[in-house]
N, C-alpha and C positions, 0 to 999 in steps of 0.2 A: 109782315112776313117773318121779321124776327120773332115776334111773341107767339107766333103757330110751330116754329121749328121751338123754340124753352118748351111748351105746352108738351110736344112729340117727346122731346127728350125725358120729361117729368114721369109721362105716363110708362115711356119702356122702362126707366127705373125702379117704378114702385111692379111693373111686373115682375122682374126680376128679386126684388125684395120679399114679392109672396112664394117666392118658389123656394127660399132658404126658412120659409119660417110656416111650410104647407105641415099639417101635423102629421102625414104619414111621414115624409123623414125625421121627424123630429122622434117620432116609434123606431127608425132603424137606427137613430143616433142613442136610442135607449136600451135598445136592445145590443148593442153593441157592448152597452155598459157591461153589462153580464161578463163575470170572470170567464166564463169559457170562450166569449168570441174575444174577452182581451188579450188570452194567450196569444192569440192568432198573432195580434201585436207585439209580443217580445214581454209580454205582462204574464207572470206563475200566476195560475188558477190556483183557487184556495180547493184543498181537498179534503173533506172531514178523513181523518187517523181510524179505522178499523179496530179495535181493540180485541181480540180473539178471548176466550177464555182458557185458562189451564185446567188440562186434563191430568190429573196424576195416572201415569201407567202402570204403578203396583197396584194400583186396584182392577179385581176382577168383579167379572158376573156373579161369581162361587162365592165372594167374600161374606152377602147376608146370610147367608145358608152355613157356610163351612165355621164359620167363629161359633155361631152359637152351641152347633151340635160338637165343636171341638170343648166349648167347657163344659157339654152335659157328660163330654167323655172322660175328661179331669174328675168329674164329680164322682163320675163312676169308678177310675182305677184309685181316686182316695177313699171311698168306701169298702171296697172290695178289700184293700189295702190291709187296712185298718180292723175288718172283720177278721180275715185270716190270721193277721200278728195276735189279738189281743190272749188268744188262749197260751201263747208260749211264757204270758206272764202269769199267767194262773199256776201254768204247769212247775214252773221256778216257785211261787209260795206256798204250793201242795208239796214241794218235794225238797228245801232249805236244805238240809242236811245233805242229799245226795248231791245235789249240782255243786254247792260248796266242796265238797269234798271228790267229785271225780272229777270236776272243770275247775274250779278255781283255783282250790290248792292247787292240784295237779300240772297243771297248765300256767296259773298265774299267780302263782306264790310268790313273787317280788312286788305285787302288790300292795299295799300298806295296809292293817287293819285286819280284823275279821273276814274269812270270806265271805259269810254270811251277811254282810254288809254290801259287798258286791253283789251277791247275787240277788240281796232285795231291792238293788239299786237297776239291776236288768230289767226285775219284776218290774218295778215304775216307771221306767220307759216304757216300755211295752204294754202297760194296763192302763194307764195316765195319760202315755201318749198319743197310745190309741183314742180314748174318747176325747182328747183336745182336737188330733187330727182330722178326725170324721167331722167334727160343727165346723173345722178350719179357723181354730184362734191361736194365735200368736203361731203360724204355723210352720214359718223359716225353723225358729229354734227347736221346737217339738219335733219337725221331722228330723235334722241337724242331729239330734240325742238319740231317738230311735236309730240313725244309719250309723251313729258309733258305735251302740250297744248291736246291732248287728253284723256289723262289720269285725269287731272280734268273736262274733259266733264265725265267722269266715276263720280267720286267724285259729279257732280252737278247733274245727276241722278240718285245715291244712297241718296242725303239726301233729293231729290226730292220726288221719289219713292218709296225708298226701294227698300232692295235685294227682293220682288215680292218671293218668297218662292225657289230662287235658292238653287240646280240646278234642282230640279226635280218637279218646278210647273207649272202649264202648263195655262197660264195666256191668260186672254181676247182679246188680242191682238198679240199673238201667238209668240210673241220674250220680251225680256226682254229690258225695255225700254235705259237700257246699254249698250245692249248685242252687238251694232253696233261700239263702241267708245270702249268696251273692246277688241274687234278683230284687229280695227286699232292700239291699243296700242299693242297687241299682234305682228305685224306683220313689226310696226315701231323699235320695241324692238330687233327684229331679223337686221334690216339693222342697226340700232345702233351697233353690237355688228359683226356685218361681214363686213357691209362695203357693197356696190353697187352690186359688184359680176364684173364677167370680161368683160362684155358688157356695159361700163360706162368712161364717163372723166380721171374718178382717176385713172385707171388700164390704160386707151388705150394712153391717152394724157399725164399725168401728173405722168405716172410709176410707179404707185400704191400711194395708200392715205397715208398707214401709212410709206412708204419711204418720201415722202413730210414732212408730222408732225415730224417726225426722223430729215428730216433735219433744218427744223427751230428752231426744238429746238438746234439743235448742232452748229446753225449760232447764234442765241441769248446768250444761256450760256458762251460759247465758247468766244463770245465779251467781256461778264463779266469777265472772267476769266482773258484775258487780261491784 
């Protein structure tokens, strides 16, 4: 009697022992594992970090289109430029004596020297400077010298003329008798301070102007410091 009631007892235990080790729970005990049902349990799910990309917002749709035809537009007001000035230096060494003599003396006779020296010194901005300007080498300084040498053409028809009731008078000969040699200075004044643009010597040959000026200066100093 006793060994048929151990025998009962053996067998409801190993029942119960296959029901903790049946392999379908043993799949909800693994599946459990999973970060997301272990939050459930008070356990942080791992979540992969999204990394966005940066978008720069100064760029536009216009930018491929508008740069390029911006320096084919540079190329064009330095030739234009340059075409127009070059004959005011012809006209200065076809005419030495006069310009010396009704501008320079006239006008700037506290300047030291010959006038004639001045006024072949115009003539070379303007004839020199023109054909440096137009290929675009060394272009800060050349245009820099051109907008001095016109900027007192400015200067010698203001004490000429007078400002004529600028800006709002509307005078006999329909422009201001400046008003030509303020626009070159105007326009000298911009490549002074930008350089050729990328359709030029300095940029295409010589790897940009002011990489050149960077290095000489750091070949010169650099010797001193030695």
């Amino acid at each position: 009697m006793n060994f048929t009631k151990a025998l009962f007892v053996v067998v409801a235990l190993a029942g119960n022992s296959a029901a903790f080790t049946n392999p379908g729970n043993a799949k909800v005990l693994s599946n459990l594992s999973k970060p997301s049902e272990l939050a459930a349990f008070g356990r942080k799910a791992k979540v992969a970090k999204v990394v966005e990309p940066e978008i720069d917002e100064s760029v536009t749709m216009f930018d491929p289109i508008a740069e390029p035809v911006g320096d084919v537009a540079v190329l064009a007001l330095r030739l234009a430029t340059c075409a127009l000035l070059v004959h005011h230096g012809f006209d200065k060494i076809q005419n030495v004596d006069g310009f010396s003599a009704n501008v320079v003396a006239k006008f700037f006779g506290f300047l030291p020297g010959p006038p004639s020296f001045w006024t072949l010194s115009a003539a070379a901005t303007q004839i020199a400077g023109a054909g440096l300007l137009t290929v675009g080498i060394l272009a800060r300084p050349v245009a820099f010298s051109m907008m001095c040498t016109m900027l007192v053409a400015v200067i010698f028809h203001l004490l000429n003329t007078g400002a004529e009731g600028f800006p709002l008078a509307v005078v006999p000969q329909h422009s201001y008798n400046y008003e030509l040699a303020a626009m070159y200075v105007g326009v000298l004044a911009y490549f002074a301070a930008a350089g050729a643009g990328a359709y030029s010597v300095d940029e295409i040959v010589l790897g940009g102007e002011l990489k050149l000026y960077e290095s000489g200066f750091k070949k010169v100093f650099a010797g001193e410091e030695e």
